[in-house]
C-alpha positions as CSV (number, residue, x, y, z in Angstrom):
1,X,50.6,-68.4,16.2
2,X,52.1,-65.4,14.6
3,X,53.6,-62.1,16.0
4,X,50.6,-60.1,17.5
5,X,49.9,-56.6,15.9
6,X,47.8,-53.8,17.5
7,X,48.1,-50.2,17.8
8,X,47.4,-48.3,21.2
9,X,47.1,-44.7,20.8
10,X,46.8,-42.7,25.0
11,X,46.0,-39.3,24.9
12,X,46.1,-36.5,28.0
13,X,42.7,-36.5,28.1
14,X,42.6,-39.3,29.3
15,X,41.1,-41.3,25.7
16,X,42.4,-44.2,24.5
17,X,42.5,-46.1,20.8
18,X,42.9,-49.8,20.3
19,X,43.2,-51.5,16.9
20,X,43.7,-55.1,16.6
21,X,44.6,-56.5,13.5
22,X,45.9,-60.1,14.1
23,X,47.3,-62.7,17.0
24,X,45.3,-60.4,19.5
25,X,42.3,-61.4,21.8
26,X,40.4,-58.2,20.3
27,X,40.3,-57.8,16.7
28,X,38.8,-54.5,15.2
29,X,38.9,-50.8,16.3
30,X,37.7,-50.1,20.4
31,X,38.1,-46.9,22.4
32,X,38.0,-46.2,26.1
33,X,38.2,-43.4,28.5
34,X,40.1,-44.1,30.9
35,X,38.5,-45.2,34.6
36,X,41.1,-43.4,36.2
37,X,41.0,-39.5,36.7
38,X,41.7,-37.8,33.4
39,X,45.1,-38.0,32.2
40,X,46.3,-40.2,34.9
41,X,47.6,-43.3,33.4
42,X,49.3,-40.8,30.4
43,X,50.4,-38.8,33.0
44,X,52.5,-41.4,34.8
45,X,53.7,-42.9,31.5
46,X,54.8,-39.5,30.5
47,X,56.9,-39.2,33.5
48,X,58.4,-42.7,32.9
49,X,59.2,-41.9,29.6
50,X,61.0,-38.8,30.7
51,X,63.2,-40.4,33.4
52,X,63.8,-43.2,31.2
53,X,65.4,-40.3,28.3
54,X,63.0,-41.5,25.5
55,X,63.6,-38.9,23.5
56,X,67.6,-38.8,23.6
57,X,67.2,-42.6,22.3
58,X,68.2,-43.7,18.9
59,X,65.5,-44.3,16.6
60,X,66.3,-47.8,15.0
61,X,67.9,-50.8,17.2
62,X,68.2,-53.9,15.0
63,X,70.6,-56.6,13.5
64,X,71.7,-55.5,10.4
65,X,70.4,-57.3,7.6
66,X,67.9,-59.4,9.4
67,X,64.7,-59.7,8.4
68,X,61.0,-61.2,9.5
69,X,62.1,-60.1,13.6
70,X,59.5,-59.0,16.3
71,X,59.3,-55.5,15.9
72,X,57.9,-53.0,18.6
73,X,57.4,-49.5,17.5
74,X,56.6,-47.0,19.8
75,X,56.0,-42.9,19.6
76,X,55.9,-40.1,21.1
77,X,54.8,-36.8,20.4
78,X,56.3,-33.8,22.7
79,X,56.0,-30.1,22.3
80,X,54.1,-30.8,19.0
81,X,57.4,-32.9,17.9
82,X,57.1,-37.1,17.4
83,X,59.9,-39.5,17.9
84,X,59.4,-42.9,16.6
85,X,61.9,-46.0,17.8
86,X,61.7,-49.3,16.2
87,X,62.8,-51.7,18.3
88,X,63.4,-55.6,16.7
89,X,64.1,-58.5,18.5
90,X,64.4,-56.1,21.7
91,X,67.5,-55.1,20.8
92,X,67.0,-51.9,22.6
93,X,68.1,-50.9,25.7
94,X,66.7,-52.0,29.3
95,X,64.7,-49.0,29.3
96,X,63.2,-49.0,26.1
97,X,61.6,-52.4,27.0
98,X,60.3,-50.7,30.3
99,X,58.0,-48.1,28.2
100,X,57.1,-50.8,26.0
101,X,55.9,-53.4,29.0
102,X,54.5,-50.2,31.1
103,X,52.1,-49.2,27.8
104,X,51.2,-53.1,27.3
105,X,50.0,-52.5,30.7
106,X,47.9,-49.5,30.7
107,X,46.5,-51.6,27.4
108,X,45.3,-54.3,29.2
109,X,44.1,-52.5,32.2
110,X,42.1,-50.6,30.1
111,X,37.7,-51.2,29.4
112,X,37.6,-51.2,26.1
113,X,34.5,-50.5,24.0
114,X,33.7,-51.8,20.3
115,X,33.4,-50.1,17.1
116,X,33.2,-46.3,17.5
């Protein structure tokens, strides 16, 4: 089985956005909103990715010149701004992986719902 690849989009609000495209239980596009209050499970994440200094990160950790690695991209958009980090063979720090794992989480904690 190949390297799974999905997209997970959170929003304040509370919304979420799935899209499996392959090696994933759920294939296709699903949405949700969340079970919790509003904004809760962003909320916390937010504050994780602060503490953790996302955003003072560099954008790229890889070996240079490999090529077909596991890649995990993640971003973030603050004060209207978006910082991307790719992240292969998670070569990125201890923290990075953190973020990564707590969003995977909030993922599969989450009801999704098909098609819309």
């Amino acid at each position: 089985m190949g390297c799974p690849v999905y997209r997970v989009v959170l929003r304040r609000d509370g919304m979420a956005t799935y899209t499996g495209e392959q090696n994933v239980p759920l294939i296709g596009k699903y949405k949700s909103k969340t079970a919790y209050p509003p904004g809760f499970q962003f909320v916390s994440l937010a504050r994780l990715i602060a503490a953790q200094r996302y955003l003072k990160m560099d954008d790229l950790y890889a070996t240079p010149g490999a090529i077909d690695t596991t890649t995990v991209i993640t971003s973030v958009v603050h004060n209207g701004e978006r910082k991307t980090i790719v992240n292969r063979d998670s070569l990125g720090p201890i923290e990075l992986y953190g973020i990564e794992m707590a969003i995977d989480a909030v993922a599969a904690q989450t009801k999704w719902e098909e098609g819309k």
